[in-house]
C-alpha positions, -999 to +999 in steps of 0.1 A: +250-167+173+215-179+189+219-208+172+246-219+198+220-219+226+196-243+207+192-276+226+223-297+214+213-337+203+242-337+177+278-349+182+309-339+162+342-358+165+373-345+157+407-365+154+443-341+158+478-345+175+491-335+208+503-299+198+471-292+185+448-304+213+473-286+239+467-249+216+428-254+214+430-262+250+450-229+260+430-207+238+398-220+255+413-215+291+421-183+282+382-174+267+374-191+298+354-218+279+358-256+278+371-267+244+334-281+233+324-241+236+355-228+220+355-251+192+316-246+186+321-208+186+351-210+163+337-228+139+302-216+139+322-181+136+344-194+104+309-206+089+294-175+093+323-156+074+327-184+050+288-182+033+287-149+041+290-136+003+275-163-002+240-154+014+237-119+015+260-092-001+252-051-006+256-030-038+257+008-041+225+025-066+247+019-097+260-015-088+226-026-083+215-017-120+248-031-131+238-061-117+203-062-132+210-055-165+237-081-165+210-101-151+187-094-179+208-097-210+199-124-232+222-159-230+251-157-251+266-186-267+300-191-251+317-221-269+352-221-254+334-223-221+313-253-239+342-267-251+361-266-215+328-282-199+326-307-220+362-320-228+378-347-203+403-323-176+441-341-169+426-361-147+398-384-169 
């Protein structure tokens, strides 16, 4: 988390009720942070975890060939999945 010690020129406003402002408020009491930190660590923690799979993920020797091969088939026509592409959905 370097990133969170970078010089900080942009601002993020957020908008919740009472109940929630009073939680985020305890929780960072009690990591003995203000809420900027705790929210900013939070979040740059739930980013983290939500690209993770995203950006970098590890196969085992025979995953890894799996994964080339299927890489290196030829395209396949696939004309349901043409069909669902293409058609309007339920909502237009």
């Amino acid at each position: 988390m370097g990133n969170l010690h970078l010089s900080k020129t942009e601002r993020i406003d957020v908008r919740t009720s009472s109940s929630v402002k009073q939680l985020l408020q305890d929780a960072a009491r009690a990591s003995h942070k203000n809420v900027s930190e705790f929210l900013l660590e939070a979040g740059v923690t739930a980013a983290n975890q939500a690209l993770a799979d995203r950006r970098h993920f590890v196969l085992n020797e025979e995953q890894w060939q799996a994964f080339q091969e299927a890489l290196d088939r030829p395209v396949q026509a696939k004309p349901h999945l043409k069909k669902l592409l293409t058609e309007a959905g339920i909502l237009g």
